[in-house]
MDTraj code that builds the backbone (N, CA, C; nanometers):
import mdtraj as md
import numpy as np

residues = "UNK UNK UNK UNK UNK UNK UNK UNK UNK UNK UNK UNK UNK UNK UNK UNK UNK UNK UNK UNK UNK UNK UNK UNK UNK UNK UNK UNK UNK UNK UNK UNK UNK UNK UNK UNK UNK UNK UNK UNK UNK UNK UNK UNK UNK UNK UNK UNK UNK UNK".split()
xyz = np.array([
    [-1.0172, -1.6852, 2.2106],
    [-0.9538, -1.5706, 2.1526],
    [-0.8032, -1.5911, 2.1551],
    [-0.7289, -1.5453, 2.0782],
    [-0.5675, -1.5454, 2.0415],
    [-0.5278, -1.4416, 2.0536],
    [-0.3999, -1.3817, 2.0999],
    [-0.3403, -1.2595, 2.0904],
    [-0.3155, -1.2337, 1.9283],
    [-0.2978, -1.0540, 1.9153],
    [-0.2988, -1.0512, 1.8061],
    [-0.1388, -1.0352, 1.7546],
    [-0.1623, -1.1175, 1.6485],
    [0.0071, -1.1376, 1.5851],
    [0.0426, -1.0333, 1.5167],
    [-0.0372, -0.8942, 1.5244],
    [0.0789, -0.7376, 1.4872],
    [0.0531, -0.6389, 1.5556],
    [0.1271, -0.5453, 1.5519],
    [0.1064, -0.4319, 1.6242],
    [-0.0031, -0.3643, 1.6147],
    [-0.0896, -0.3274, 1.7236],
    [-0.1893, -0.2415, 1.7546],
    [-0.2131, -0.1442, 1.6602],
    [-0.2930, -0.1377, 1.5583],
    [-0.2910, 0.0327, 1.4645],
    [-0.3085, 0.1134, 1.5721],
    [-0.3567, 0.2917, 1.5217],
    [-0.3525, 0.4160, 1.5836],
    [-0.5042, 0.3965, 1.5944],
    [-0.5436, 0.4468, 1.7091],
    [-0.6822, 0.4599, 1.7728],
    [-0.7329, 0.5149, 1.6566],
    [-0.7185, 0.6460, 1.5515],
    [-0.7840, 0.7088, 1.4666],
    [-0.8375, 0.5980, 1.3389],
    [-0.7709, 0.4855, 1.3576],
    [-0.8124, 0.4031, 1.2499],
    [-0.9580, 0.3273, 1.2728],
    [-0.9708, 0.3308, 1.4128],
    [-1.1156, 0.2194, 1.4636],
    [-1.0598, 0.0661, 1.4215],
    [-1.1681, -0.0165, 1.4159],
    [-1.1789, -0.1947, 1.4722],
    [-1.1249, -0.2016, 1.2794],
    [-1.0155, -0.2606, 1.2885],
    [-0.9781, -0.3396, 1.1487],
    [-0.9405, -0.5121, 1.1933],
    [-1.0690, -0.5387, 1.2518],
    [-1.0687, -0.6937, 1.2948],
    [-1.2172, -0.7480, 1.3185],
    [-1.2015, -0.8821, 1.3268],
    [-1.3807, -0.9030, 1.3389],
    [-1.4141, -0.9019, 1.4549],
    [-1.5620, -0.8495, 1.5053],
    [-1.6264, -0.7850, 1.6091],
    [-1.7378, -0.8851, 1.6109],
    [-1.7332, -0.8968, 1.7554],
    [-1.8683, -1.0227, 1.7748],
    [-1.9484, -0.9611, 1.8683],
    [-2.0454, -1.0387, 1.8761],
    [-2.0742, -0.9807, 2.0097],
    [-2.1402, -1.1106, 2.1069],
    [-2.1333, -1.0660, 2.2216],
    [-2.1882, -1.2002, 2.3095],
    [-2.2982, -1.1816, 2.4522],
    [-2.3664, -1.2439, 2.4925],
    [-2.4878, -1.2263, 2.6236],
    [-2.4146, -1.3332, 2.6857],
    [-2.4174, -1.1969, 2.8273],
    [-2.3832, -1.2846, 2.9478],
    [-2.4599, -1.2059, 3.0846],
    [-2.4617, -1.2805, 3.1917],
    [-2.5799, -1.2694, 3.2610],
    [-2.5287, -1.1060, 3.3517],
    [-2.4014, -1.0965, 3.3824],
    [-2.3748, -0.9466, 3.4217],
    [-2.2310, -0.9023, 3.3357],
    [-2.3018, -0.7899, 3.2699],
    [-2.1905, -0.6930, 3.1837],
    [-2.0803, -0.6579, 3.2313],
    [-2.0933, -0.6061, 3.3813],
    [-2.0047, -0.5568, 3.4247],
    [-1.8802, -0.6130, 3.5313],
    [-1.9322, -0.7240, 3.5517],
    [-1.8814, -0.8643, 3.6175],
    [-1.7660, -0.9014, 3.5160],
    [-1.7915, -0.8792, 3.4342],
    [-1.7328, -0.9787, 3.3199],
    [-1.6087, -0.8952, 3.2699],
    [-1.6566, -0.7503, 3.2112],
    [-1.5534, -0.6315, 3.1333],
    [-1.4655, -0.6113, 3.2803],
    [-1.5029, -0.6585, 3.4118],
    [-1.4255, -0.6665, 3.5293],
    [-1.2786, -0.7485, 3.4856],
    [-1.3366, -0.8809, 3.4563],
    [-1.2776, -0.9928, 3.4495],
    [-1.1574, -0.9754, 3.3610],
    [-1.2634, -0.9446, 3.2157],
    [-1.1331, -0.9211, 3.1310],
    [-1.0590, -0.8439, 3.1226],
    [-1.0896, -0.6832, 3.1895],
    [-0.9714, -0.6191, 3.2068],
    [-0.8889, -0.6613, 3.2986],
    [-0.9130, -0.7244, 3.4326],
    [-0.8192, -0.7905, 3.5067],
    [-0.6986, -0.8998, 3.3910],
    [-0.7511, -0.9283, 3.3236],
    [-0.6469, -1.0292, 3.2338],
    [-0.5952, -0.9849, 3.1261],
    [-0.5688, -0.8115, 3.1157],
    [-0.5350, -0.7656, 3.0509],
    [-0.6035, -0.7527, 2.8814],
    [-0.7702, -0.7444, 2.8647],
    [-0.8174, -0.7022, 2.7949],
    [-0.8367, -0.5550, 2.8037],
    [-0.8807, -0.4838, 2.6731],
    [-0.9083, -0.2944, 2.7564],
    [-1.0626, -0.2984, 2.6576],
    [-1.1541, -0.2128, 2.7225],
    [-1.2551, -0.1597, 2.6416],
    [-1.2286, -0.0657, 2.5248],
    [-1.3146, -0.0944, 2.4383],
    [-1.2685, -0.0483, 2.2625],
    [-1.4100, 0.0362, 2.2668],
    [-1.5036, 0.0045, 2.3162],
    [-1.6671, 0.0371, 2.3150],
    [-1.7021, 0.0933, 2.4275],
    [-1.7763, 0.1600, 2.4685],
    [-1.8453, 0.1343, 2.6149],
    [-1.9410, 0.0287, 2.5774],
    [-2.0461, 0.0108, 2.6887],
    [-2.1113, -0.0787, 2.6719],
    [-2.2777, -0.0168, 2.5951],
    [-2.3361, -0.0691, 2.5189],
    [-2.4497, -0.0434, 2.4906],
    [-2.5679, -0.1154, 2.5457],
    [-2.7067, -0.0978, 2.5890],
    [-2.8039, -0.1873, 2.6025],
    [-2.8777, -0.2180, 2.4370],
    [-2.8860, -0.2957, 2.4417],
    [-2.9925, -0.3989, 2.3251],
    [-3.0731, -0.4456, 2.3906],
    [-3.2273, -0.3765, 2.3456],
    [-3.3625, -0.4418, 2.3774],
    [-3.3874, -0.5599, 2.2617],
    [-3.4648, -0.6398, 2.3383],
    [-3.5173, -0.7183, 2.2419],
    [-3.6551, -0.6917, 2.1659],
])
top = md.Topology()
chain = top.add_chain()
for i, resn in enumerate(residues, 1):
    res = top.add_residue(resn, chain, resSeq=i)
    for name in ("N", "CA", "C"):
        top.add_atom(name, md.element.get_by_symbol(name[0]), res)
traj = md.Trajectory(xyz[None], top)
């Protein structure tokens, strides 16, 4: 991932960027991690059954 090269829009706008998604073995281990490195949650988290 790259920082993004413009300013943040207004929360009222939602995601004007591409959205992935990824499996990892603990959810919350992880959204730990990256907010420690200065990521923020945009989502909460959802479960997906298979």
């Amino acid at each position: 991932m790259v920082k993004r090269p413009a300013k943040l829009p207004s929360p009222e706008f939602g995601t004007n960027a591409f959205v992935c998604s990824v499996q990892v073995q603990d959810c919350d281990q992880n959204n730990e991690r990256i907010q420690k490195n200065g990521g923020q949650v945009s989502v909460t988290k959802i479960c997906h059954s298979r």
